[in-house]
Backbone as CSV, one residue per row, in Angstrom:
resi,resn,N_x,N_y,N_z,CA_x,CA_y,CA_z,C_x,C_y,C_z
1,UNK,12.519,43.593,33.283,11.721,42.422,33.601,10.522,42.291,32.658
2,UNK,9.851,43.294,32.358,8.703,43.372,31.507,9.330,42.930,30.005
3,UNK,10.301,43.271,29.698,10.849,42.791,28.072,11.046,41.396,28.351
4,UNK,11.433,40.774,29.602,11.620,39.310,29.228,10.805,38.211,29.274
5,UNK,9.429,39.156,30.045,8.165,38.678,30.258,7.366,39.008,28.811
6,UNK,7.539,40.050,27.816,7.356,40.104,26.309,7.976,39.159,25.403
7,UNK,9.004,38.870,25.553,9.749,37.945,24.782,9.865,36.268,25.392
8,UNK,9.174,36.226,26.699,8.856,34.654,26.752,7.644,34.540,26.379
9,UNK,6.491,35.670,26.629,5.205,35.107,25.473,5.025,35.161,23.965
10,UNK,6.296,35.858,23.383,6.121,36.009,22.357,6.544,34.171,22.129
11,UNK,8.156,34.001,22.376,8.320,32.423,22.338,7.578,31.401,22.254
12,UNK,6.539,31.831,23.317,5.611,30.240,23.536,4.584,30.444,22.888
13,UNK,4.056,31.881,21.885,3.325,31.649,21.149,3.773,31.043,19.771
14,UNK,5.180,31.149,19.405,5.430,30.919,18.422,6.028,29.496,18.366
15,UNK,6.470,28.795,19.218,6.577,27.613,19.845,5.216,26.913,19.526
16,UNK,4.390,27.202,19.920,2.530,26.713,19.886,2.603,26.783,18.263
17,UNK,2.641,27.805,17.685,2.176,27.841,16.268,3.197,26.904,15.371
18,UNK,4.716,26.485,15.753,5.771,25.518,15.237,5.186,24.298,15.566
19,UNK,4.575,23.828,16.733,4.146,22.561,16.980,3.246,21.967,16.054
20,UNK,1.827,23.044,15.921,0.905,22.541,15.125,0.962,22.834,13.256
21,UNK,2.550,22.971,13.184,2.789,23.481,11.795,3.405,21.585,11.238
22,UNK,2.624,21.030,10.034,3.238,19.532,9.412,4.676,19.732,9.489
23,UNK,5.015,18.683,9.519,6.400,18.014,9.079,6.404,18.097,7.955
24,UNK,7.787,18.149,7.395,8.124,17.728,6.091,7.494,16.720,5.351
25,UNK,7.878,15.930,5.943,7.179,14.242,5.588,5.671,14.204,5.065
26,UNK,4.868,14.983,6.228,3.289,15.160,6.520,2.880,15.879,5.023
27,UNK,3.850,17.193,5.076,3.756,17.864,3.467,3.842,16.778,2.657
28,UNK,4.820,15.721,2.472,5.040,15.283,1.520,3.887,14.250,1.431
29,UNK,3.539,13.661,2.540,2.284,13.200,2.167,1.472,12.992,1.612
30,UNK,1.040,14.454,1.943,-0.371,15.488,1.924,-0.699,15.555,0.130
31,UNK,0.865,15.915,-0.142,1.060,16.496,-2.203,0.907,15.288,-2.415
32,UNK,1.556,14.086,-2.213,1.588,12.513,-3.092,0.196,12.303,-2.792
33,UNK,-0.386,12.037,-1.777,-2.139,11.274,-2.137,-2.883,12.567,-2.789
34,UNK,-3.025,13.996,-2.608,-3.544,14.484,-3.591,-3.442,14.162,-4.836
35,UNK,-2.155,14.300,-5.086,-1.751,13.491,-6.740,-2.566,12.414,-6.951
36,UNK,-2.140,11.499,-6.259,-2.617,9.979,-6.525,-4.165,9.814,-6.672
37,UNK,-4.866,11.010,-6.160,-6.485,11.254,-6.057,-6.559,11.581,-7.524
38,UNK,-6.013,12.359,-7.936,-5.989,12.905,-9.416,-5.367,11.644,-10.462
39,UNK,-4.676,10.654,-9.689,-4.702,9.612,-10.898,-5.570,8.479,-10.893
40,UNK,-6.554,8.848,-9.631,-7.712,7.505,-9.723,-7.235,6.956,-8.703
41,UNK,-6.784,7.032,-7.744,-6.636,6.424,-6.394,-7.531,6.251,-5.319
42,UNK,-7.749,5.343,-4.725,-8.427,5.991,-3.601,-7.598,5.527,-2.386
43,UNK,-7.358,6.488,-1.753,-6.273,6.158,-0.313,-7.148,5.818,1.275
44,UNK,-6.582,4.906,1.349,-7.302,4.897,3.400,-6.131,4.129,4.017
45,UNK,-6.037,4.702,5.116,-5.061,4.064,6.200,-5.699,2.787,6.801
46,UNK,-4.876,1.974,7.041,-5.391,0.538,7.190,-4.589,-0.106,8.171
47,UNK,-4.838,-0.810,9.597,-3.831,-1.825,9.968,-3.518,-2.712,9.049
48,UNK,-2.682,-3.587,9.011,-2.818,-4.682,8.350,-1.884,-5.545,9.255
49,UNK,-1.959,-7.079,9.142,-1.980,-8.169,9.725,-0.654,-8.742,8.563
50,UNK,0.401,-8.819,8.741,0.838,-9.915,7.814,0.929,-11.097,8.500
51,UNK,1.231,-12.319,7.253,0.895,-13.668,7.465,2.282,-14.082,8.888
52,UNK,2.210,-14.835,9.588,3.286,-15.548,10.417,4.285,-15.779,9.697
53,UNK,5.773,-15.258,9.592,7.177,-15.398,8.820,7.393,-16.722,9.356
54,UNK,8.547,-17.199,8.732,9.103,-18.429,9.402,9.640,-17.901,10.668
55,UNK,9.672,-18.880,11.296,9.893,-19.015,12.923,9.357,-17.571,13.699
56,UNK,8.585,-17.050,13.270,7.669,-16.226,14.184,6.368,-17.082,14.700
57,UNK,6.070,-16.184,15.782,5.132,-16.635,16.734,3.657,-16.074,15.728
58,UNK,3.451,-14.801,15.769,2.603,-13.764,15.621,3.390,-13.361,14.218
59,UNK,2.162,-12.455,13.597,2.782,-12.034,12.111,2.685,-9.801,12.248
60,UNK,3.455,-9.649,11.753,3.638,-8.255,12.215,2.421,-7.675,12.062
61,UNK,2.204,-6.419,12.889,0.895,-5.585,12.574,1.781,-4.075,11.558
62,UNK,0.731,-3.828,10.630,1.739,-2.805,9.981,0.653,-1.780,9.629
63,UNK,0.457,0.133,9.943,-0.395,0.525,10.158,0.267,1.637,8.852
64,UNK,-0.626,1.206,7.067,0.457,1.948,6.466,-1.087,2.321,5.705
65,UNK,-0.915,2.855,4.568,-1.828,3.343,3.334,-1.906,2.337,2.459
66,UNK,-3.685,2.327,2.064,-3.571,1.103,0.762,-4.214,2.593,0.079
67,UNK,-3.216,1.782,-1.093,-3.866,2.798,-2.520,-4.834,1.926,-3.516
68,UNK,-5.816,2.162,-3.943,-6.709,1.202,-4.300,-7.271,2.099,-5.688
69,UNK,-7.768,0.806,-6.711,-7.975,1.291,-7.927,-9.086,0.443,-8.201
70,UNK,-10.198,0.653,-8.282,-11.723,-0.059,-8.473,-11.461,-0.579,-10.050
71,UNK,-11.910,-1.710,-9.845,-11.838,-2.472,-11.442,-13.104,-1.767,-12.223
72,UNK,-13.023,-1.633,-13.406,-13.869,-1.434,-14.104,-14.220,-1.631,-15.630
73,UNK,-13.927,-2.926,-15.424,-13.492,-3.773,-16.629,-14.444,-4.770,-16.377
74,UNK,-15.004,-4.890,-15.060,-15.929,-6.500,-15.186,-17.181,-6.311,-14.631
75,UNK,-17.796,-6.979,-14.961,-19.492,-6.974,-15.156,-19.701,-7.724,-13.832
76,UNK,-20.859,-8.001,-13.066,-20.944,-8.632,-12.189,-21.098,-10.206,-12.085
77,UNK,-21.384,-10.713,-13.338,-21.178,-12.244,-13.390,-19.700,-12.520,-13.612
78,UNK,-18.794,-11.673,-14.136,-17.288,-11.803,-14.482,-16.754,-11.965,-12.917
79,UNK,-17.284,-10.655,-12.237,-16.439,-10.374,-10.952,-16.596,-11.327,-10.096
80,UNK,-17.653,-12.333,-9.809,-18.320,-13.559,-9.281,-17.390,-14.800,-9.278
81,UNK,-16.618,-14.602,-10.153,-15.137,-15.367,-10.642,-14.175,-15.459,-10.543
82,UNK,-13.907,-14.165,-10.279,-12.749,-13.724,-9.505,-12.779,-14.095,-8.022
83,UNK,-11.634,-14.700,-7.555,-11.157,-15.235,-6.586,-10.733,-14.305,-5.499
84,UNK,-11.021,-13.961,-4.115,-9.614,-12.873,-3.807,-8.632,-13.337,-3.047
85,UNK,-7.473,-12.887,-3.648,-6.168,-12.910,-2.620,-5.528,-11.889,-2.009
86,UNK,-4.369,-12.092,-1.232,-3.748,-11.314,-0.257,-2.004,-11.705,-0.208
87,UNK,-1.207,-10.571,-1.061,-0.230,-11.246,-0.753,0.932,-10.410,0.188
88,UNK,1.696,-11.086,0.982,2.752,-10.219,1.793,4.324,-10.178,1.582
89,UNK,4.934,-9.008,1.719,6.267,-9.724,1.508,7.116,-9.452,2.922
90,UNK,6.855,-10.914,3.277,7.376,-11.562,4.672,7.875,-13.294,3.694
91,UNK,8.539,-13.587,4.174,9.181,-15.147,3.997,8.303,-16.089,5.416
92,UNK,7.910,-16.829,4.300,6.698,-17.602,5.089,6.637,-18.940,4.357
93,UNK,5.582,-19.752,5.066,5.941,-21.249,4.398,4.852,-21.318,2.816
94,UNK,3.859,-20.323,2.990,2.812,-20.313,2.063,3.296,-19.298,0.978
95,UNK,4.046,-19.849,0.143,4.687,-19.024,-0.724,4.777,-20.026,-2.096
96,UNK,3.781,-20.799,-2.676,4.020,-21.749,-3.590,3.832,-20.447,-4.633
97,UNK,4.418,-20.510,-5.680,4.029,-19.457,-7.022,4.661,-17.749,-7.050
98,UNK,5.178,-17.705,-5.812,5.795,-16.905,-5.710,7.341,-16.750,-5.275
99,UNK,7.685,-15.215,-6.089,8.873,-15.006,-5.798,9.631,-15.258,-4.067
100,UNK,10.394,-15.026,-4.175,11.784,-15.181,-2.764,11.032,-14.055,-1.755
101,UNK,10.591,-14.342,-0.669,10.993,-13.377,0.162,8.940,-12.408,0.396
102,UNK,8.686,-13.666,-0.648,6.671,-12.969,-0.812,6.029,-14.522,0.267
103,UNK,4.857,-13.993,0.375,4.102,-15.081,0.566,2.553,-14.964,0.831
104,UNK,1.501,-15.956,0.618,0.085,-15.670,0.586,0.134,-15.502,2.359
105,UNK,-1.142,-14.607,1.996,-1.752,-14.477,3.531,-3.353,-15.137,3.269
106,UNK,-3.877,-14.741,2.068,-5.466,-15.487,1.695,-5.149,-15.771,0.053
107,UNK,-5.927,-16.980,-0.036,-6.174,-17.310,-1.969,-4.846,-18.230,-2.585
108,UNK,-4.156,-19.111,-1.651,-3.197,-19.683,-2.200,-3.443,-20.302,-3.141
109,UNK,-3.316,-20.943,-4.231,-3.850,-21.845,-5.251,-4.911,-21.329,-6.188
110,UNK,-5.404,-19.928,-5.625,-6.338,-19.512,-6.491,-5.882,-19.413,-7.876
111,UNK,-4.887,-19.117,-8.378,-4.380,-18.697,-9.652,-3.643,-19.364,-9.991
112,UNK,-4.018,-19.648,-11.947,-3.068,-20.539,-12.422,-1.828,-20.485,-12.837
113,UNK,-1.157,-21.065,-13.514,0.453,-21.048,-13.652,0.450,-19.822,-14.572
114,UNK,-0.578,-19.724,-15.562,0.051,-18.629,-16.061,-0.774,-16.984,-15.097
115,UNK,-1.264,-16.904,-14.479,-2.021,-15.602,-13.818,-0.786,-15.680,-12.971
116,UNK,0.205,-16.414,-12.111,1.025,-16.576,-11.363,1.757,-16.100,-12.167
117,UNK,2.563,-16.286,-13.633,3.605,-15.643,-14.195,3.854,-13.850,-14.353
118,UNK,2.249,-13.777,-14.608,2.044,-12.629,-14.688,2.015,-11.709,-13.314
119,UNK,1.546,-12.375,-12.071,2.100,-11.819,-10.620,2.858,-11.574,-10.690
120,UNK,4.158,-12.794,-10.828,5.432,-12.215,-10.451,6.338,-11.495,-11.262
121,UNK,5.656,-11.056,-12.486,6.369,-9.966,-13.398,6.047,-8.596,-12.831
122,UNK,4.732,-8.516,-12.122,4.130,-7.116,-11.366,5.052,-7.001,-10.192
123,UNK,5.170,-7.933,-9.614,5.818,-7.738,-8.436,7.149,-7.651,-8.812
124,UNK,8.093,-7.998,-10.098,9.170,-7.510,-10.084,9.457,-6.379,-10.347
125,UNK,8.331,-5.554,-10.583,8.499,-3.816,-11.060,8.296,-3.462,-9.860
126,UNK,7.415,-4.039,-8.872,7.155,-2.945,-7.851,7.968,-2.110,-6.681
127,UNK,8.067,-0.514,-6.416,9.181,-0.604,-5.640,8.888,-1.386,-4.397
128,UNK,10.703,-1.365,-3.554,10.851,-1.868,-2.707,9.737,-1.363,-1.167
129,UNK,9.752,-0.324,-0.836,8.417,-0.125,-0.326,6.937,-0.667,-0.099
130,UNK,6.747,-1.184,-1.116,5.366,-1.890,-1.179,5.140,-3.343,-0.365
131,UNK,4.366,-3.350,0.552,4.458,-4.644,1.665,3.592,-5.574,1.508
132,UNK,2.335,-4.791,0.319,1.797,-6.032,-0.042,0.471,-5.747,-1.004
133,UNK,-0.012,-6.570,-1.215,-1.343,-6.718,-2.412,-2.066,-7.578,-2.378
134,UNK,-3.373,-6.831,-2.991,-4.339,-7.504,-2.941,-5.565,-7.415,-4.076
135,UNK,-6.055,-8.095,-4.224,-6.993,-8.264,-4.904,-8.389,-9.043,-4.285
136,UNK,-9.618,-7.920,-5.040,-10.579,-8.472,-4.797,-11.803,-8.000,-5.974
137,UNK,-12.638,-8.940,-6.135,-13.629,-8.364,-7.114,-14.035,-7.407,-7.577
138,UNK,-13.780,-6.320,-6.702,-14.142,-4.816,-6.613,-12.760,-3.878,-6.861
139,UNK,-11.957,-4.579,-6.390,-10.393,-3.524,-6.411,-9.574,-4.419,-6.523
140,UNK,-7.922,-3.321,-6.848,-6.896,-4.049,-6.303,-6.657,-3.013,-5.266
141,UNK,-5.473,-3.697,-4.774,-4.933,-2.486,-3.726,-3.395,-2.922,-3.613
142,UNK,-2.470,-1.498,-3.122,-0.902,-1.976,-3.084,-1.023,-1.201,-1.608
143,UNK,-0.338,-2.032,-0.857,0.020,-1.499,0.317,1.514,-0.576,0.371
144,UNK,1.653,0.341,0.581,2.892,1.292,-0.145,3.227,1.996,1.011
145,UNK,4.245,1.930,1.629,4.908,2.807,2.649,5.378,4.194,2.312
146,UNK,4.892,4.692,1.112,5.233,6.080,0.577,6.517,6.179,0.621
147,UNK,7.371,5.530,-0.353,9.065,6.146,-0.114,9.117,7.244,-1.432
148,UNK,8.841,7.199,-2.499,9.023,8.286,-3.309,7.887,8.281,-4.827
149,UNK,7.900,9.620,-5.080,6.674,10.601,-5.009,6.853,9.563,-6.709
150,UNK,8.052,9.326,-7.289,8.087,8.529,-8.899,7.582,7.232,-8.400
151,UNK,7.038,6.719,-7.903,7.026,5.230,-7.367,5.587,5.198,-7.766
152,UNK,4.866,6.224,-7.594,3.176,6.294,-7.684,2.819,5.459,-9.447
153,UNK,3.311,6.551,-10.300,3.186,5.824,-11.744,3.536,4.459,-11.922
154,UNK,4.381,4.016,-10.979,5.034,2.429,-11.106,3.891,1.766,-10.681
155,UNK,3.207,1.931,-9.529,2.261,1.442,-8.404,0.879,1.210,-9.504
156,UNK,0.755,1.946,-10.280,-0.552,2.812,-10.895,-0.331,1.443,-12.079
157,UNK,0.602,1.637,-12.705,0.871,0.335,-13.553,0.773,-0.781,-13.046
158,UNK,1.099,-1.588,-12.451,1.550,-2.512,-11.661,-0.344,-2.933,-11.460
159,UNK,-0.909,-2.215,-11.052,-2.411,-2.200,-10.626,-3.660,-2.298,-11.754
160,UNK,-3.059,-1.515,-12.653,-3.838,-1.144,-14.155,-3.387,-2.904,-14.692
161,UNK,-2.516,-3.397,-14.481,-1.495,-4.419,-14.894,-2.588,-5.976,-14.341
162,UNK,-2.881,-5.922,-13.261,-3.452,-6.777,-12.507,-5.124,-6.705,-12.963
163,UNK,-5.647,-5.376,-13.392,-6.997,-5.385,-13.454,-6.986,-5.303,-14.648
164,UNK,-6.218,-6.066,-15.668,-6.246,-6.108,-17.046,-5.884,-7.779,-17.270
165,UNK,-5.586,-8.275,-16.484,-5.032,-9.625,-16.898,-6.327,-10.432,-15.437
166,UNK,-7.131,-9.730,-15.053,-7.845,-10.102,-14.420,-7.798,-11.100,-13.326
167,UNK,-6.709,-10.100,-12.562,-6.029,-11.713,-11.340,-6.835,-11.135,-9.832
């Protein structure tokens, strides 16, 4: 009786110590935003709101990571100029200038035909993961559901891409 009363506390201590041990995933996490800290990232978890899809009521709530890259290319009378937008990829009616299947949530019309060409060349690199972007005087940001750890350098471009053509 005493050995099985040794070997059920040994269990539930080691049970206790499996619980509070990460997931895989959590690891994988943990290594990709370190990385991404080391390429100039800055990460924060964010709700986010996308815009109303067609024939939805309400627009989804989505509770993911923005990876964000501070501009540092513009002076403060430049940045004063800059417009900000918000874009989602939900199919929605506010989608003038953009690809199939994107659509504005803030800043429709802000950008001209050609800053629009150059969007939707960013957004055709970006992976499938990414739910949305934004721009604002101070940053961009990609909203990125973390699917894989090569996707970061794509993201990193895509961003360097936007705060160079000054959208």
């Amino acid at each position: 009786m005493k050995v099985l009363i040794i070997v059920f506390v040994v269990l539930s201590l080691l049970g206790s110590a499996m619980w509070m041990m990460p997931t895989q995933r959590e690891r994988f996490q943990a290594k990709l935003r370190l990385k991404a800290r080391g390429e100039g990232f800055q990460i924060q978890l964010v709700r986010l709101t996308a815009p109303r899809g067609k024939g939805e009521m309400e627009g989804d709530n989505h509770n993911v990571p923005a990876y964000r890259i501070t501009r540092s290319n513009v002076d403060k009378k430049k940045a004063e100029l800059l417009k900000p937008w918000q874009i989602f990829k939900v199919d929605a009616m506010a989608n003038e200038g953009l690809p199939e299947k994107w659509s504005w949530k803030m800043g429709e019309r802000t950008l001209n035909s050609d800053q629009l060409v150059a969007l939707n060349q960013i957004i055709d690199i970006l992976p499938a993961d990414v739910i949305a972007l934004e721009s604002t005087p101070i940053q961009v940001t990609a909203y990125w559901k973390e699917g894989d750890e090569s996707d970061l350098l794509i993201i990193k471009q895509a961003l360097n891409q936007l705060i160079e053509g000054k959208l």
